[in-house]
C-alpha positions as CSV (number, residue, x, y, z in Angstrom):
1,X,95.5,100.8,76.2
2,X,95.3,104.1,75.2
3,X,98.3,106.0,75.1
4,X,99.0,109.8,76.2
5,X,101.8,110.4,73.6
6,X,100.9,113.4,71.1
7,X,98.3,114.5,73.9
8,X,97.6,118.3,72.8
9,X,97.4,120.9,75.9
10,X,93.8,122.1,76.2
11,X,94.1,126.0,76.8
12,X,91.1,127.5,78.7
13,X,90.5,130.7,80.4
14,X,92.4,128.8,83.3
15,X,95.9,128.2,83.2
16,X,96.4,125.4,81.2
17,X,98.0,122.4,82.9
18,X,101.5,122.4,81.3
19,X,102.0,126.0,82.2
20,X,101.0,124.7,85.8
21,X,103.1,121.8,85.7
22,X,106.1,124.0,84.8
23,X,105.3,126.5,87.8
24,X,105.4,123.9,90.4
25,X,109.0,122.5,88.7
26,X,110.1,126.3,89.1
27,X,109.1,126.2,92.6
28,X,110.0,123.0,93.5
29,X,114.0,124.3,91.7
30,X,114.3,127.1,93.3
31,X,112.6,126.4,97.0
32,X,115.5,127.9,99.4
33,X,115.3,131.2,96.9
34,X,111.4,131.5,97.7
35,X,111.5,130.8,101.5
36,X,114.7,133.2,102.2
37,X,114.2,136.0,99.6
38,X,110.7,136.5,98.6
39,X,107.5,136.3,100.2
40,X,105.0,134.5,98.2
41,X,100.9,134.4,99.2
42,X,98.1,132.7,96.8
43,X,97.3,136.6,96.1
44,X,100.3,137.0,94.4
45,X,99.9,137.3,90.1
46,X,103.3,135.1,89.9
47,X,103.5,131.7,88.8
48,X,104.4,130.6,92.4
49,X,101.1,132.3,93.6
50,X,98.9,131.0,91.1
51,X,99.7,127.4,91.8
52,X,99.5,128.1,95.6
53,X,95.7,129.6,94.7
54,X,95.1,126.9,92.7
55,X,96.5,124.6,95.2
56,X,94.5,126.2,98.2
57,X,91.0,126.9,96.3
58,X,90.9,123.1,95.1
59,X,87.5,121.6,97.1
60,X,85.8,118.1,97.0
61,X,82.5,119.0,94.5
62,X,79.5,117.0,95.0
63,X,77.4,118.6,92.8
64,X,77.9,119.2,88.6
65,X,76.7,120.7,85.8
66,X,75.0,118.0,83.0
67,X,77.7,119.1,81.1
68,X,79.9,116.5,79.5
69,X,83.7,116.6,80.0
70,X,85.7,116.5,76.7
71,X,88.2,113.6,76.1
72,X,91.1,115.8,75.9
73,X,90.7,117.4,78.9
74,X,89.9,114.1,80.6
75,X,93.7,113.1,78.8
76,X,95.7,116.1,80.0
77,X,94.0,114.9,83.3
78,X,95.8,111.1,83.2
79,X,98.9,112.9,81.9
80,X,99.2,115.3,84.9
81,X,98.6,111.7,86.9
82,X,101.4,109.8,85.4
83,X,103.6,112.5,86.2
84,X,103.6,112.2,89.8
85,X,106.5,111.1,91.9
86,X,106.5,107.4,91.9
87,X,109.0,105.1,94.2
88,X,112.1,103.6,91.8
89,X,110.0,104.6,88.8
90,X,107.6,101.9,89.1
91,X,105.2,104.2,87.7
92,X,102.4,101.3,88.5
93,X,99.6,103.8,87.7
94,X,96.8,102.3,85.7
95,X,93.2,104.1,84.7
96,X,89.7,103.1,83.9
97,X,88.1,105.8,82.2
98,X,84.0,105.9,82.2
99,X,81.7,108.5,81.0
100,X,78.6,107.0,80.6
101,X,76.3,108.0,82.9
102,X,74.1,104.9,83.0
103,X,77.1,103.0,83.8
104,X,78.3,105.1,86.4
105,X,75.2,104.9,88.4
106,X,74.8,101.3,88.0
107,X,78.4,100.5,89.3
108,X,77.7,103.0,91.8
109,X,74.8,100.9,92.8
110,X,76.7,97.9,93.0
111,X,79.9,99.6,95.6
112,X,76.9,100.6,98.0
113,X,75.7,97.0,98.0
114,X,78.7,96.0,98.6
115,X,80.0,98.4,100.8
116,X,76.7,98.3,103.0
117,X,77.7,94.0,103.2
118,X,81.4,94.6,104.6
119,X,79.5,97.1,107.4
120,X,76.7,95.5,108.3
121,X,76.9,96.1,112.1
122,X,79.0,100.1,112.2
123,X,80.0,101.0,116.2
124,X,81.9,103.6,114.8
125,X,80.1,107.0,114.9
126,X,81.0,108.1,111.5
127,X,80.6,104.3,110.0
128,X,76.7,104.5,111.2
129,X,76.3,107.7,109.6
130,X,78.0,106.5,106.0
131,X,75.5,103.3,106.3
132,X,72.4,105.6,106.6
133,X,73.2,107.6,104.1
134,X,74.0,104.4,102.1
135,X,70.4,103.2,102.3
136,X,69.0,106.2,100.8
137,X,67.4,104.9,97.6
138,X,68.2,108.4,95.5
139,X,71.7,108.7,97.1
140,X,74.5,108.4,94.6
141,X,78.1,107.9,95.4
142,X,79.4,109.4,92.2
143,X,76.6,112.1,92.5
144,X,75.9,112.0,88.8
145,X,79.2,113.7,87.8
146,X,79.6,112.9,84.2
147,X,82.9,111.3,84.4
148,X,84.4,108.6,86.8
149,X,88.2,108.2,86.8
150,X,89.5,104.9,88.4
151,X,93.2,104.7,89.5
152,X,94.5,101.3,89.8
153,X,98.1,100.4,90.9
154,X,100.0,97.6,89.3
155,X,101.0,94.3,91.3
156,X,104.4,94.8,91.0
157,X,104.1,98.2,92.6
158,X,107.0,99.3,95.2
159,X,104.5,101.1,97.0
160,X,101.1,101.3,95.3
161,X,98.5,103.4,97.7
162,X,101.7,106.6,97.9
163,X,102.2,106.4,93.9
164,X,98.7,106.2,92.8
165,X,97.3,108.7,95.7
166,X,100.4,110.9,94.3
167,X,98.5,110.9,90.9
168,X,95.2,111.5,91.8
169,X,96.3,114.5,94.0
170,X,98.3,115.8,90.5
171,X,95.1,115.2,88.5
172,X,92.3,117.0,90.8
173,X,94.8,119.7,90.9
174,X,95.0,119.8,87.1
175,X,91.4,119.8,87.0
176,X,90.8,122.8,89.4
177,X,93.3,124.7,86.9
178,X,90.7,123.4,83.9
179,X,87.8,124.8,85.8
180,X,86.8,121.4,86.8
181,X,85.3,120.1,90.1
182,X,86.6,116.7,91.4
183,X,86.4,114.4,94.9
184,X,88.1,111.0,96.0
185,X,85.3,108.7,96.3
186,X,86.1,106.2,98.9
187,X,83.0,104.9,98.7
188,X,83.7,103.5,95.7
189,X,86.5,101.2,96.9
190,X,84.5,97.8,97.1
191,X,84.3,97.9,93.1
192,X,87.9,96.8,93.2
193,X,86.9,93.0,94.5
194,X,83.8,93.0,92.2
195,X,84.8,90.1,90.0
196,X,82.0,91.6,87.3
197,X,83.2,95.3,87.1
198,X,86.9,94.3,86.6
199,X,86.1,91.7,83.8
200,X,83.8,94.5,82.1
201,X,86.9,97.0,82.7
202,X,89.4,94.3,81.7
203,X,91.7,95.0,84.5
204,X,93.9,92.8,85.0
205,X,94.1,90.2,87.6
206,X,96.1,91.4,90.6
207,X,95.5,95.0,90.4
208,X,94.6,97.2,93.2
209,X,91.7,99.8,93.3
210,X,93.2,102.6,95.4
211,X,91.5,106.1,93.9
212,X,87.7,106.3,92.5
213,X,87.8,110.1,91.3
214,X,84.8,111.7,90.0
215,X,85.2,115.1,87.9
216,X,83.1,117.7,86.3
217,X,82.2,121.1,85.6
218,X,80.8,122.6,89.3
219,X,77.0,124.0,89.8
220,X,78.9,126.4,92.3
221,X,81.5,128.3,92.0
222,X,84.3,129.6,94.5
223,X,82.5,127.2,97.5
224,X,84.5,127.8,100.6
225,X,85.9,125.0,102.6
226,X,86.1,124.0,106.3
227,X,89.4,126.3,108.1
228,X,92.2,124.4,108.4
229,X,93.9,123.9,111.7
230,X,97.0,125.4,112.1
231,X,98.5,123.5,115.0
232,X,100.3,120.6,112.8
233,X,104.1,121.2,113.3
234,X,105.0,118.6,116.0
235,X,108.8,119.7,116.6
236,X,110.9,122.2,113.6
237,X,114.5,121.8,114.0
238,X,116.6,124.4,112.4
């Protein structure tokens, strides 16, 4: 198993990730000082309003440059992960790292399959519309980003899908502040019952698949996403 110790932080044009992670532990110290005393927007040049930029700018990419991701920056990306909040400190994270390309689409080829075989008969609007777009020959569920970043919880996880979703939210962040494009393919889910693919990975019996994340460097930049809706506070109780 690769270890993260000695892991060197990659500086870019972009805020590198340790400064980030160090904002949002300033925010997250000083919270009642920020909503009481000072009004903070993503427009802002502080460290609070970078992170909340980087925080509202992050998008799902689906399309990448043929540009290779380098293995630090892929490292700072699992480090980010495995400092997410984890329930009694089980940190039950666990990764399966792949960059070839080759690979990638042929395991992609195989969760379709299998995917397509646990929905053969869809009622669900959505469901039907997933399973066309399944049979496409030329679709790809990794959509040729050149790396594939599999998150897998261990079995003696207090409570695997919040810890390991915790992480995968912390590393797409950390790779919108390295100028990298990520999405959460769900898609990809079935590989965690193909018997093959986890004997080739050597994962370990028992562990769960919860996040296939793809990342790379964007075609597009600045894409803007869907508006979100406003209307989400049920009842706020002062």
């Amino acid at each position: 198993m690769l270890s993260l110790s000695g892991v060197k932080v990659i500086r870019r044009a972009h805020i590198n990730i340790a400064t980030y992670l160090n904002m949002y532990v300033c925010i997250c110290t000083i919270g009642d000082t920020i909503s009481e005393n000072i009004s903070v927007t993503s427009a802002d040049d502080s460290a609070a309003g970078i992170v909340l930029k980087n925080i509202y700018s992050r998008r799902s990419i689906r399309s990448y440059l043929q540009k290779d991701v380098p293995d630090e920056i892929l490292m700072e990306l699992i480090k980010a992960g495995t400092y997410a909040p984890t329930a009694v400190n089980k940190q039950p994270w666990r990764f399966v790292v792949i960059k070839n390309r080759e690979l990638i689409d042929h395991y992609g080829e195989s969760a379709k399959k299998r995917w397509l075989e646990n929905n053969k008969d869809p009622k669900d609007a959505h469901l039907i519309e997933m399973a066309r777009m399944m049979t496409h020959e030329n679709f790809k569920i990794f959509y040729g980003a050149p790396a594939l970043i599999l998150i897998f919880a261990h079995p003696e996880a207090f409570s695997p899908a919040q810890d390991c979703s915790l992480a995968a939210e912390n590393m797409m962040l950390a790779g919108s502040a390295l100028g990298l494009g990520s999405c959460w393919i769900g898609l990809g889910t079935p590989l965690g019952s193909d018997v093959q693919f986890l004997k080739d990975m050597g994962v370990p019996e028992n562990y769960r698949l919860v996040a296939p994340l793809i990342f790379g460097y964007p075609k597009k930049a600045d894409i803007k996403g869907p508006d979100r809706n406003t209307d989400v506070i049920l009842k706020w109780v002062n």
